[in-house]
N, C-alpha and C positions, 0 to 999 in steps of 0.2 A: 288834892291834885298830885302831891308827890307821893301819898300812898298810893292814888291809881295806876301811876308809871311804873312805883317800884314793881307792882304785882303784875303788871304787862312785861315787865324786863324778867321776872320769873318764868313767867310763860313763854317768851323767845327764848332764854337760854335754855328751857326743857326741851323744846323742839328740836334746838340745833343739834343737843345733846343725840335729840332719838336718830337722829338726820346721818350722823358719824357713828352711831352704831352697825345700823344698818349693812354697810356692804361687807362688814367683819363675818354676819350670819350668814351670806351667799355665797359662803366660798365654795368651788365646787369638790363635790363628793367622790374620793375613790374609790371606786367600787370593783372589786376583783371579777372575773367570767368565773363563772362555775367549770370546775373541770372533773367530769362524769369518768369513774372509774372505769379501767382497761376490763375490756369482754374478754375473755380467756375464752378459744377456739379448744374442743376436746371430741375425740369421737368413741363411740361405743364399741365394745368385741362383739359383733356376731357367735351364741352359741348354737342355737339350734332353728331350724322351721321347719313347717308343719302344715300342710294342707287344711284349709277348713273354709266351706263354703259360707258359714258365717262370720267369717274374718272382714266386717265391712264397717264396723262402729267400734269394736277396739276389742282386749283383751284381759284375763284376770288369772292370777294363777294358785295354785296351792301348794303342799307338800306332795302329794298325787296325780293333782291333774290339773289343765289348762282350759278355760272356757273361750270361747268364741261369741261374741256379740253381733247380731244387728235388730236392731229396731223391734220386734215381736217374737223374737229367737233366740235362744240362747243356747249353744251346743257346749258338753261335756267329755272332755278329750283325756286320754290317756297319756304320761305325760314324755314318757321316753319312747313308748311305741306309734302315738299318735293318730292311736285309735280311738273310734268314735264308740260314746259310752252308754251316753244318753242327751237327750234336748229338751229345752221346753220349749212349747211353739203358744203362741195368745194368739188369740183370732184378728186377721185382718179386720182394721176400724173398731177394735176391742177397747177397753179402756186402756190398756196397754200399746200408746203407740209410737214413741221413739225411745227407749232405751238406748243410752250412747255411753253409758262407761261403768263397770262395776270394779268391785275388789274382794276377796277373800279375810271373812275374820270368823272366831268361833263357829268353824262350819255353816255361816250363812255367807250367801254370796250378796252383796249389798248392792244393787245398781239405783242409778238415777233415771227416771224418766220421763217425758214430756209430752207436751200436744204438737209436736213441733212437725209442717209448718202452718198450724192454725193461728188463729189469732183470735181474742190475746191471750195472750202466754201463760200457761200452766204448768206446775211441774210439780213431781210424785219419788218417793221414796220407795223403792219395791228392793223386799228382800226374799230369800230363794233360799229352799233346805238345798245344800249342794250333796247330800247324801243323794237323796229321791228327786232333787232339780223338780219339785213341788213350790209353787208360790204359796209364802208361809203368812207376811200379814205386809201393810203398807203405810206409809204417814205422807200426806197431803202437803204443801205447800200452799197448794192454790193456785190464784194470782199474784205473781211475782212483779213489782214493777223492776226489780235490776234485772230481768228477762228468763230465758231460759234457762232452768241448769242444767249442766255438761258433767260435773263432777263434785265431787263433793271427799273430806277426807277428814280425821281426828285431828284435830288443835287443842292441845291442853287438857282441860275438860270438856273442852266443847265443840267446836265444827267449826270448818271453812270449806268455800262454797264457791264455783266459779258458775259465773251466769254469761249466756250468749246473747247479745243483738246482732240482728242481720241485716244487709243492704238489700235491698230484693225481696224475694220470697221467702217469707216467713218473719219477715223484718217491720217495724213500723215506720210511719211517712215520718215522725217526729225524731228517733232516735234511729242513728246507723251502726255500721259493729267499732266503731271506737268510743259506745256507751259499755261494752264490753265490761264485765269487773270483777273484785273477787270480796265476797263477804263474810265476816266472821260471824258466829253466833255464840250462844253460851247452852249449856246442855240440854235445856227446853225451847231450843231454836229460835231466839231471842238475837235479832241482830245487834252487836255489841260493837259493830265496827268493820273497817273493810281498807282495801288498798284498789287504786289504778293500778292496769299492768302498762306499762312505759311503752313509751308512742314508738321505738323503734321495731317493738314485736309485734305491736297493733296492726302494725304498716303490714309486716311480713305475713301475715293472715288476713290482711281483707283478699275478699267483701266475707270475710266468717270469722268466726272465733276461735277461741281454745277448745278443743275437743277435748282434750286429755290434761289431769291435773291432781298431784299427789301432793306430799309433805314428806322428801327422802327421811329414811336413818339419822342420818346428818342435819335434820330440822330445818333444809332449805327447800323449798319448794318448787317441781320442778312443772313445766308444762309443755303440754304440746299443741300445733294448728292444727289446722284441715287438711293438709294435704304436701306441707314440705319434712322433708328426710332431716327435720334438726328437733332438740329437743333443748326447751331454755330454761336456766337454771336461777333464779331470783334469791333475794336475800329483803328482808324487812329492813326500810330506812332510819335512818335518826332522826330525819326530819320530815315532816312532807308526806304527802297522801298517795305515793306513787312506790312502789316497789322498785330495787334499784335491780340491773341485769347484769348478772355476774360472771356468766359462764354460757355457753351456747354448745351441744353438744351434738352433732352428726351423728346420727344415727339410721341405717339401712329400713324404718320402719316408717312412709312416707304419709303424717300426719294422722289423725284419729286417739282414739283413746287408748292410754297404757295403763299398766297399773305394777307395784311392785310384788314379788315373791318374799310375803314375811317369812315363809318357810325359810328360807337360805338367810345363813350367814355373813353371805355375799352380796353387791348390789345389780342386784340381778331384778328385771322387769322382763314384764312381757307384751308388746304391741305388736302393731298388724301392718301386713301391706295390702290395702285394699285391693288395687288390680290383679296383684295375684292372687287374692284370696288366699293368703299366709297369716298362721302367726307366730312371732318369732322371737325369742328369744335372746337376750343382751345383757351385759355387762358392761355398767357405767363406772369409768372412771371417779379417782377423789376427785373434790373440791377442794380447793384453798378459797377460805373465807379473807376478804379483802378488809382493812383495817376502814371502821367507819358505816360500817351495817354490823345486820344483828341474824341470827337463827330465829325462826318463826317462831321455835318453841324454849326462847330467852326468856327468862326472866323482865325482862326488860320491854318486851311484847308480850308478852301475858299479862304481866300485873304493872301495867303503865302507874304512874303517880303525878294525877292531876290538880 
């Protein structure tokens, strides 16, 4: 009997023990607010513009000459006198039927383009001799499920990729434009990874997306909407699946696709103003890189260590 008591008095005094630990683990947690780095407000120098009836999906330039984009068109412009050189035209309902952003490399003009706004979503790689503005061969995508592409540009070895969803037309009932994103690949188009772009640029571009989307000089990447006169400047985060928004930059070229002039020394792009059917010519300010992000083309985002 006194051994069943002693071992009952074991067993209460464990209890009480757990009893008085208890409200020591509940203390409550101080948890700081996150505080989102200062957007730095910058606008661009207007240097030049340029008439051209294809000025309605964006622009691409060279050491020579500036091209003019829309959808099954691509005109070839002269680039100080802004004359017309040559075009290439794809047949209406051709397999060629939204082209919305190209760029200048080894004498090919590289665009992206899509089924857009069919459903569901396809998108196509078409490259262009810019000697002869002859379509020279193409590489497929497919079906995309991260949506439409808009643009596409070098990362490291490999490719990043920005894809459009839409509210409305050309959009699906399941996903709206803040499934918007941007995806990495590795040289054989191999998705390796990707980033959100941050819910405050999202906002500024519904119901559409990022038309226009590069990788500066300076390894930050910059983009643009559908239709407003700023152009936002991102940085890869430390933490988190979200790109952080570093800079916002005003610029006279209201939304659609830009691209940069690797020709120049300078940072010099060239986009469009739709309703005038312009394209135009700018000069972007530096960046000052904010302490707590990274360049897209860091060390540190290229060769993560998992």
């Amino acid at each position: 009997m006194k051994r069943f008591l002693a071992a009952g008095s074991s067993v209460f005094i464990c209890a009480i023990s757990v009893f008085l630990v208890v409200p020591s683990m509940a203390q409550r947690l101080e948890i700081p607010d996150y505080e989102p780095i200062d957007i730095t407000i910058l606008k661009a120098e207007e240097i030049a513009r340029f008439e051209a009836p294809e000025a309605i999906q964006g622009a691409a330039a060279d050491a020579d000459y500036f091209y003019a984009i829309v959808n099954t068109v691509i005109g070839k412009y002269e680039k100080t006198s802004g004359e017309l050189v040559d075009r290439w035209t794809g047949p209406r309902g051709g397999p060629i039927q939204h082209v919305n952003s190209c760029y200048v490399e080894f004498a090919d003009l590289f665009c992206v383009n899509s089924n857009y706004p069919d459903i569901p979503m396809a998108s196509s790689i078409e490259i262009f001799d810019t000697a002869t503005m002859e379509h020279k061969r193409t590489f497929s995508l497919g079906l995309v499920e991260e949506g439409s592409i808009t643009w596409f540009d070098h990362l490291g070895t490999g490719w990043i990729a920005g894809f459009a969803q839409y509210d409305g037309r050309g959009g699906l009932d399941y996903k709206d434009h803040t499934f918007s994103s941007i995806s990495r690949y590795d040289s054989s188009w191999r998705r390796v990874g990707g980033w959100m772009i941050p819910q405050g640029i999202i906002e500024r571009m519904t119901p559409m997306a990022a038309s226009g989307g590069s990788v500066g000089p300076d390894g930050l990447l910059y983009l643009t909407g559908h239709d407003l006169p700023e152009m936002y400047v991102l940085a890869a985060p430390s933490m988190g699946p979200t790109l952080v928004h570093i800079a916002t930059i005003e610029i006279d070229a209201p939304g659609q696709a830009f691209s940069w002039d690797k020709s120049s020394n300078e940072r010099i792009v060239y986009g469009i103003s739709r309703p005038d059917r312009q394209v135009r010519s700018f000069k972007l300010p530096e960046i000052e890189l904010p302490k707590g992000v990274y360049r897209l083309n860091s060390a540190a985002v290229l060769e993560p260590a998992l």
